[in-house]
C-alpha positions in Angstrom: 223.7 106.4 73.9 224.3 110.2 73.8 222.1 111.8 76.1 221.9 116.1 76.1 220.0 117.4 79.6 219.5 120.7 80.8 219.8 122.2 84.2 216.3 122.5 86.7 215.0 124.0 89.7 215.8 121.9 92.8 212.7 119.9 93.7 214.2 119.0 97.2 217.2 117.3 98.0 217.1 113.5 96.9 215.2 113.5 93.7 216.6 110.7 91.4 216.2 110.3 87.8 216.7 107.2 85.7 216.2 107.0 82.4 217.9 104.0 80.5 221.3 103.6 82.2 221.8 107.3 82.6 220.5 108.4 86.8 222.2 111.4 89.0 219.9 112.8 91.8 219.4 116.4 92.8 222.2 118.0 95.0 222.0 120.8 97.2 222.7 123.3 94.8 219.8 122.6 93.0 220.9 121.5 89.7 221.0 118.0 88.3 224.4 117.3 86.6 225.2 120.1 84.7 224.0 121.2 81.5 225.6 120.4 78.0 226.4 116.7 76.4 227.6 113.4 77.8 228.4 110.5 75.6 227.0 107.4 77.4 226.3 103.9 75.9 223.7 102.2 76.7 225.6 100.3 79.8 226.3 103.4 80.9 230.6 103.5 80.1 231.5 105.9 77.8 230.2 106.6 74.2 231.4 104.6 71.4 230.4 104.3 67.7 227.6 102.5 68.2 223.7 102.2 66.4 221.2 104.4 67.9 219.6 102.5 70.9 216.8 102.3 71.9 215.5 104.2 75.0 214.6 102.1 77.7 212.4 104.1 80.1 212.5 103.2 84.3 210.4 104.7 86.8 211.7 107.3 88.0 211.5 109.4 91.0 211.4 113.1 91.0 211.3 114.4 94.4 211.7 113.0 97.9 210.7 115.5 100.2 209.1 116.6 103.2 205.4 117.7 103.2 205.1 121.6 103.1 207.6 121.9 100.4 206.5 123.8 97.5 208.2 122.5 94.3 208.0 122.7 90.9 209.7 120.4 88.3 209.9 120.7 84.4 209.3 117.1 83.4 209.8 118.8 79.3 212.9 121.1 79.6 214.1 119.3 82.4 214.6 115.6 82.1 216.6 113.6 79.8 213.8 113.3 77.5 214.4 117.0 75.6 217.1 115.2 72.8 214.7 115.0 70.1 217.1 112.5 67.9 216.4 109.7 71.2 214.1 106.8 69.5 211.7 104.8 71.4 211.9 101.5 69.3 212.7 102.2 66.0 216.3 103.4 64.2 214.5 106.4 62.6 217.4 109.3 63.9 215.0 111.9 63.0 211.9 110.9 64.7 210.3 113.2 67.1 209.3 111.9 70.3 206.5 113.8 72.6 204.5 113.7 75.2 201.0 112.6 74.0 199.1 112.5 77.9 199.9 112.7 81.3 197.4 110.7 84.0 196.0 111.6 85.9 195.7 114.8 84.9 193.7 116.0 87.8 195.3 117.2 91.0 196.9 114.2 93.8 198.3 115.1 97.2 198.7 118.9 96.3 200.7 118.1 93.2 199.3 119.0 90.1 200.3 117.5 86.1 200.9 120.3 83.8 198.0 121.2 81.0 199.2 119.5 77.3 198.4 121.3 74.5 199.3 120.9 71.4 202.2 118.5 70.0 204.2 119.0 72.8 207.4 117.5 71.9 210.3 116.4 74.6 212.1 119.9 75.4 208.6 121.4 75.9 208.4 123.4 79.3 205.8 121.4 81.3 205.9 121.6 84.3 204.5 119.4 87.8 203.5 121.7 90.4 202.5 122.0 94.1 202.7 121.7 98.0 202.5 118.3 99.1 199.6 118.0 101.5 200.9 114.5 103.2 203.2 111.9 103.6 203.5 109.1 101.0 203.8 108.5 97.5 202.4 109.9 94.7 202.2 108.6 91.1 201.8 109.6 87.8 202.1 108.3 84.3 203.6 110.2 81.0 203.3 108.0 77.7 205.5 109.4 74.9 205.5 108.9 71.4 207.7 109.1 68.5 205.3 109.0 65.7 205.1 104.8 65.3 205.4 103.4 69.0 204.2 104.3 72.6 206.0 104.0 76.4 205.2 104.9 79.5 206.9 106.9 82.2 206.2 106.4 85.4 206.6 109.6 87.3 206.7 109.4 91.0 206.7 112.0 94.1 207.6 110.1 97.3 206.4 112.9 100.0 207.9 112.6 103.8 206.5 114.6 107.1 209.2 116.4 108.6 208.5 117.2 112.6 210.4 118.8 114.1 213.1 117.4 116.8 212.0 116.5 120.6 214.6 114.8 123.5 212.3 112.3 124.9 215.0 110.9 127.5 215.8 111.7 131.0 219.1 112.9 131.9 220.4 111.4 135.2 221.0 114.3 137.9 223.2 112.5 140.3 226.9 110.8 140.1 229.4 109.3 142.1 233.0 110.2 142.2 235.2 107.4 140.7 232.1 106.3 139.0 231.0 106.3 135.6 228.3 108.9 134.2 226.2 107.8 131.3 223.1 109.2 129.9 222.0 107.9 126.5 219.7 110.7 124.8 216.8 109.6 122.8 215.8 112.1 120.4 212.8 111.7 117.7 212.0 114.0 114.8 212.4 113.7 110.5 214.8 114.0 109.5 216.8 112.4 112.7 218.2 115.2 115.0 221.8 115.9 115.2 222.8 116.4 118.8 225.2 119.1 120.6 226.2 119.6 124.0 227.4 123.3 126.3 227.9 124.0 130.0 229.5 120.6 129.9 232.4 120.1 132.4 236.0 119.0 131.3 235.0 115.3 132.3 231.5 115.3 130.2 231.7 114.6 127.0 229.3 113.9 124.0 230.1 110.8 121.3 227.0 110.2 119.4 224.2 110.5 121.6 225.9 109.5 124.3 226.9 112.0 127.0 229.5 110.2 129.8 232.3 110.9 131.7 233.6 110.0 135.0 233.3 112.8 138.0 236.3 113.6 139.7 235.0 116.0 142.7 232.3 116.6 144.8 229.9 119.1 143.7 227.0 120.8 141.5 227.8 121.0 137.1 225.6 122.5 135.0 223.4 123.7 133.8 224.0 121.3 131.1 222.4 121.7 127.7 221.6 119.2 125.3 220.4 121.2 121.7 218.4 118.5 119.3 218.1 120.1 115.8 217.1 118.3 112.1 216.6 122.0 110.1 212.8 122.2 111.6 212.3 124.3 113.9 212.2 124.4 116.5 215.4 123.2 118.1 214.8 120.7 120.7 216.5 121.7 124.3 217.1 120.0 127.3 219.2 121.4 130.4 220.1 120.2 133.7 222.6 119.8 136.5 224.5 117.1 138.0 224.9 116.5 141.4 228.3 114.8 142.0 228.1 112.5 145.8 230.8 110.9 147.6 232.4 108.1 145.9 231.0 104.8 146.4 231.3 103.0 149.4 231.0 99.5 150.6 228.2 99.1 154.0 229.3 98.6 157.3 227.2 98.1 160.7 229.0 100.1 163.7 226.8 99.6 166.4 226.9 96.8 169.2 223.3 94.9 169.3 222.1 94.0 173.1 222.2 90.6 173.6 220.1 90.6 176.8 216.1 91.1 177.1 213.6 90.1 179.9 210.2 89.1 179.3 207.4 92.1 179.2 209.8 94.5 178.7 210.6 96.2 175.5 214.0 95.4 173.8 215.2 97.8 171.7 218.9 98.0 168.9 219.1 101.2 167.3 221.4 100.0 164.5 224.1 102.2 163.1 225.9 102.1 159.7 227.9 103.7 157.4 228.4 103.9 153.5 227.4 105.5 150.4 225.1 105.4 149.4 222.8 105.3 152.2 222.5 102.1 153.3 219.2 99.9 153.4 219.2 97.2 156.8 217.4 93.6 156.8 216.6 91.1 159.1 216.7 87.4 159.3 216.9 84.6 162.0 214.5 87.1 164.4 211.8 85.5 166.8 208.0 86.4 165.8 208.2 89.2 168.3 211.3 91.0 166.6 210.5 93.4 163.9 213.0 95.9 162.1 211.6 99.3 161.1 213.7 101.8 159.4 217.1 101.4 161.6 215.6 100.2 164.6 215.1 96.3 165.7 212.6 96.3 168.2 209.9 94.1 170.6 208.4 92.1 173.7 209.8 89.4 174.4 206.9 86.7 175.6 208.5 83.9 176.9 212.6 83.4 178.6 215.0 81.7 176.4 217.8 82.3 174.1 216.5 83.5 170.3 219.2 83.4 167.5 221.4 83.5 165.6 219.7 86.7 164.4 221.6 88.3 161.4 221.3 92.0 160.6 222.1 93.1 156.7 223.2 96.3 155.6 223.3 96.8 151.9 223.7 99.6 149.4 224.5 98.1 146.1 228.5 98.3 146.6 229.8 94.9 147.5 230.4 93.4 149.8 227.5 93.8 152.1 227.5 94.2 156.0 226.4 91.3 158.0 225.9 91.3 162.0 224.8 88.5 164.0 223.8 87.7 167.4 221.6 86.1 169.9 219.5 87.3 172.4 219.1 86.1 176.0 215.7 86.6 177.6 215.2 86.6 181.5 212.6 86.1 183.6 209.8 89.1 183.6 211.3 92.3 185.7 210.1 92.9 189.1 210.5 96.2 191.1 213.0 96.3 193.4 212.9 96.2 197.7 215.4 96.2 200.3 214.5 93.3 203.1 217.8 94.2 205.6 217.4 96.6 208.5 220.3 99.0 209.0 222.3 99.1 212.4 221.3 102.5 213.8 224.6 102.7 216.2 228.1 102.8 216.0 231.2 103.5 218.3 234.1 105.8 217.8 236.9 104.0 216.4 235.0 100.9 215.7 233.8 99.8 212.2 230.4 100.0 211.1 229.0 97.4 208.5 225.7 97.4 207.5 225.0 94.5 204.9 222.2 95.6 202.6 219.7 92.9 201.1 217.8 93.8 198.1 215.5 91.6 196.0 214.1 92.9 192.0 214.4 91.4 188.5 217.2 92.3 187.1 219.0 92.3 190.2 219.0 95.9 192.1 221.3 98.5 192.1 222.1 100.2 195.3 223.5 103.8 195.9 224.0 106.1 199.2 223.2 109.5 200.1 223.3 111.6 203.0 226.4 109.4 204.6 229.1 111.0 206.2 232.6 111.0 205.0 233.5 108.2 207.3 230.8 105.9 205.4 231.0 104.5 202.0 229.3 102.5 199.8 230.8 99.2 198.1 228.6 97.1 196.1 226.1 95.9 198.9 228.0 97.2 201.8 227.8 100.3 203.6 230.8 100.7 206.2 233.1 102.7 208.0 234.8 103.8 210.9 233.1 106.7 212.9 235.8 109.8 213.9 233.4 111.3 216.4 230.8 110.9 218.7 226.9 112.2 217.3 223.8 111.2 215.1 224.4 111.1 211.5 221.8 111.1 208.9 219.3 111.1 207.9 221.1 108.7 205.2 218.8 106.9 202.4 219.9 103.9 200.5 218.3 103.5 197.0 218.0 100.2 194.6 217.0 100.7 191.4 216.7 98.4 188.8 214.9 100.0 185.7 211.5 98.6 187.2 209.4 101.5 189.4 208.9 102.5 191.8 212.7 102.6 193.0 213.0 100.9 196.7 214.5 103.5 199.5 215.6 103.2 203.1 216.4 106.1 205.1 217.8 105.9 209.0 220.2 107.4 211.2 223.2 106.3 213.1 223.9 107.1 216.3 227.8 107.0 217.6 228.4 106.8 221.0 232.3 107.5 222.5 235.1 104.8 222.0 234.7 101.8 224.4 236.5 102.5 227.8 237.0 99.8 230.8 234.3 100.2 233.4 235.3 101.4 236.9 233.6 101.6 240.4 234.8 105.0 241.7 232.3 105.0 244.7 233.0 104.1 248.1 230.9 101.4 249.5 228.5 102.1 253.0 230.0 99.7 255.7 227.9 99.9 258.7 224.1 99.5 259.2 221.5 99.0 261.9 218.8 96.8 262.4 215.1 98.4 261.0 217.2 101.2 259.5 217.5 101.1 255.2 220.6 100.9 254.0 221.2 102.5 251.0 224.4 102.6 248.8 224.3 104.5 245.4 227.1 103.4 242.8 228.4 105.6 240.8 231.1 104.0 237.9 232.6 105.2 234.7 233.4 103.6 231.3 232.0 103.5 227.7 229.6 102.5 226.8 227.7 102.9 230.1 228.2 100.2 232.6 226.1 97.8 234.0 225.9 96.8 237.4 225.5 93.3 239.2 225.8 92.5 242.8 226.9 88.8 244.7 227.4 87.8 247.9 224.9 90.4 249.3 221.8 89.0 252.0 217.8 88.9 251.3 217.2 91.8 252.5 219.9 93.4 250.5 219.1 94.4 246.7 220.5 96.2 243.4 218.2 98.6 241.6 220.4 100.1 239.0 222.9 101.3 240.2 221.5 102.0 244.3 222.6 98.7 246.3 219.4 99.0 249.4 217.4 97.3 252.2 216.6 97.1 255.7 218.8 94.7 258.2 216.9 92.7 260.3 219.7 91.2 262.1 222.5 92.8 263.5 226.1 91.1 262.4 228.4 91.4 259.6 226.9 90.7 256.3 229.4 89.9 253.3 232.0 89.5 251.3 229.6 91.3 249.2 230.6 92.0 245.6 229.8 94.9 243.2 230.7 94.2 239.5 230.6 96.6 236.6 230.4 95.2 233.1 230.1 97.0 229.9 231.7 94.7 227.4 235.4 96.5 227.5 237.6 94.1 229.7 238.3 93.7 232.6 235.2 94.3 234.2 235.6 96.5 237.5 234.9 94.9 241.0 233.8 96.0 244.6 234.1 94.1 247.3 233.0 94.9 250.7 231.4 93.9 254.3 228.2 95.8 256.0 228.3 95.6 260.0 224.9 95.8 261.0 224.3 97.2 264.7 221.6 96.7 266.9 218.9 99.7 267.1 220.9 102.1 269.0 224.2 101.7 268.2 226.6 101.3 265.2 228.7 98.8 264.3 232.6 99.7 265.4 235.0 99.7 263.1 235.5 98.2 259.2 233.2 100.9 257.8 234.8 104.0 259.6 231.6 103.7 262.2 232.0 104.6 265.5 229.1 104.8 268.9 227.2 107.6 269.7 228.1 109.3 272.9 224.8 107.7 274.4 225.2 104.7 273.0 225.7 102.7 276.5 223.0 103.9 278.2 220.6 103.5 274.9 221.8 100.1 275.6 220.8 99.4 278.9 217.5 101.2 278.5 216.8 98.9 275.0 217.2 96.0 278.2 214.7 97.4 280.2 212.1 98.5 278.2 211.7 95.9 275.5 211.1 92.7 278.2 208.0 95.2 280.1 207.2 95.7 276.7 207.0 92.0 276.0 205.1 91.6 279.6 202.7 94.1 278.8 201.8 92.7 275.3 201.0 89.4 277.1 198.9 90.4 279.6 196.5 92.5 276.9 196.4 89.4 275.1 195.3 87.2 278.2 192.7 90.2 279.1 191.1 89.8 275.4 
């Protein structure tokens, strides 16, 4: 068929129009084709000598647009229709074909028919007017008529709602060196946004709507802005930063858990990890009375025994995870401690001191000094030494602790007496005595520690008090061997032996103890002869008297 069209004023972008085989759709320009003459048969291939066809008529649509577009289309001058030789059915070349009505003729969705007056053939300037008030599609009808037969157009206006673009995503603030970065942008407006991307770093990139890239340092990028825009404004914008972390990496636990508890005391494992990101801890395999809260496993244990295996996890989403595992041993409950030994208060020079401490507590005491001298140390439950000098040291307090108050204490003083010496007598012992006279011999000896005395050998009326050997004779003679002996636990022991020559009243004995007579001593003697038997007389006759 040879069909002759003219140019028209864009009614949007996308309006089509068919008519027979012969369709093109507006372009951006504005213009439909371009005007002048096109030999087409009626499959649409080129012209060839053909009869006239007849014009086979196909809805057609005018405008696809958004709503708020103001158009305005010449359905006379501008469609296909303005070739007055075209024929509707019959082979009449010279028939004239117009538009007889167009329905409805009132006006739909802000689009408006154009007024017929008249003949009106094809090529007549009518024109379909308006603003599209919304979305959808609107319809009209054109019948034409070439003086013996009728057809129908069907003119249609598909209307769209443009809205303009918004992001409706999330980016993600935070990545991981080494580690992939994606953030998938959902945008909504009509028509569809186009995307575009600045403050991007080198690594960031935009395909699509798909911003990735993978970090490669530590630090802050950004800000980052994503622009949405479909030609309705306005643009849709979205900006951020990135916060780049450490790479990834894989839990571990560090800490040692305690593997020993008593009963009524609190046990406590602060637990200790590393990895990024930070890592999240579990528990499993833990008594009733074991909890974990945050980092910290923690409880009362009620009864002794050994609970386990208990199995700490640390986790952080990088495989593999951390696992720990233990078991606890509980004791018995925890008692304060005491000390039950009594410290030796004395020493000797030279000679080792040892004092053997005896505690008690649950768990078992620990003991510490203070207040020693140098000489005197400490050693687990021994406190010894050797004293350098003679004097009282201390006060020194021994303390046991054992994590249960009050802490036990002992405190004392040591006294340090000289280095042991040998006893010796150095006295001289008294020889002679008399008859009703006291006798009296004071001992004097040396040696360390201080000597003690004992006598042997000596008569009744002869004793030891200390160190003063005394009595009265009440016979005259020579009394003895008597022996002095000094002990003091330092061998040998010192001895003293002597005689006493015990004289009658009057005299003294003559010779082993240096003694000697008085120069009266003979005529004491005879008078002692004289007056004790009248004594004796006297006394007897008293008595016969009475």
């Amino acid at each position: 068929m040879l069909l002759t069209y003219n140019t028209f004023s864009n009614p949007g972008t996308g309006v089509v129009l068919t008519t027979g085989g012969a369709s093109g759709s507006v372009d951006g320009s504005g213009s439909f084709g371009v005007g002048g003459t096109t030999g087409m048969d009626s499959q649409g291939g080129p012209a060839s000598a053909e009869p006239a066809p007849k014009l086979a008529l196909a809805t057609t649509t005018l405008f696809t647009g958004p709503t708020g577009t103001t158009f305005s289309y010449n359905a006379g001058a501008g469609s296909a229709l303005v070739n007055a030789n075209l024929k509707l059915d019959s082979q009449n070349a010279s028939a004239q074909i117009t538009v007889t009505s167009i329905t409805p003729s009132t006006t739909q969705n802000g689009i408006t028919a154009p007024t017929l007056t008249g003949a009106n053939p094809v090529g007549t300037a009518f024109n379909f007017t308006g603003t599209p008030a919304a979305s959808g599609t609107t319809t009209f009808t054109v019948t034409l008529n070439d003086g013996t037969l009728s057809k129908v157009w069907t003119v249609t206006f598909n209307v769209a709602t443009t809205v303009a673009p918004q992001i409706t995503s999330t980016a993600p603030t935070t990545a991981n060196v080494g580690s992939l970065y994606s953030y998938t942008i959902v945008a909504t407006g009509t028509p569809a946004p186009t995307l575009s991307v600045t403050g991007n770093p080198a690594w960031l990139t935009l395909a699509g709507n798909v911003l990735s890239g993978t970090p490669s340092a530590v630090g802050t990028v950004g800000p980052i802005t994503i622009t949405a825009s479909n030609g309705v404004n306005p643009n849709a914008t979205q900006q951020f930063s990135i916060t780049v972390n450490p790479a990834l990496t894989a839990p571990q636990i560090t800490s040692t858990a305690p593997t020993t508890g008593t009963v009524g005391t609190l046990y406590t494992y602060n637990i200790t990890t590393t990895g990024y990101p930070a890592v999240t801890l579990s528990v499993s395999g833990n008594p009733a009375w074991l909890t974990l809260t945050g980092s910290t496993l923690s409880g009362t244990p009620t009864a002794v025994g050994t609970f386990g295996p208990i199995t700490i996890t640390a986790s952080n989403g990088v495989n593999p995870n951390a696992t720990q595992q233990f078991s606890i041993n509980v004791g018995p409950a925890q008692v304060a401690p005491q000390i039950t030994s009594t410290a030796p208060t004395a020493g000797v020079v030279g000679t080792l001191y040892t004092y053997n401490i005896t505690a008690t507590g649950v768990p078992a005491p620990t003991l510490s000094v203070s207040g020693n001298p140098p000489w005197l140390t400490l050693a687990g439950s021994t406190l010894s030494g050797t004293p350098t000098a003679a004097g009282v040291f201390g006060p020194i307090t021994i303390t046991a602790t054992n994590g249960v108050n009050p802490d036990a204490t002992q405190t004392f003083s040591i006294t340090v007496t000289p280095a042991p010496v040998a006893p010796q007598i150095t006295s001289t012992a008294v020889t002679n005595g008399q008859v009703g006279v006291v006798y009296t011999y004071n001992i004097v000896t040396t040696g360390s520690p201080t000597p003690t005395l004992s006598v042997s050998g000596n008569p009744a009326w002869l004793t030891l008090s200390g160190n003063t050997l005394s009595g009265t004779p009440t016979t005259a003679g020579v009394v003895g061997p008597i022996t002095i002996t000094a002990t003091n636990g330092v061998n040998p022991p010192a001895t003293q032996v002597f005689s006493i020559n015990v004289a009658t009243l009057g005299t003294t004995g003559g010779g082993g103890g240096g003694g000697g007579c008085s120069s009266d001593s003979t005529q004491g003697f005879w008078l002692a002869l004289v007056i004790l038997p009248l004594a004796a007389l006297l006394l007897r006759k008293r008595r016969g008297t009475a």
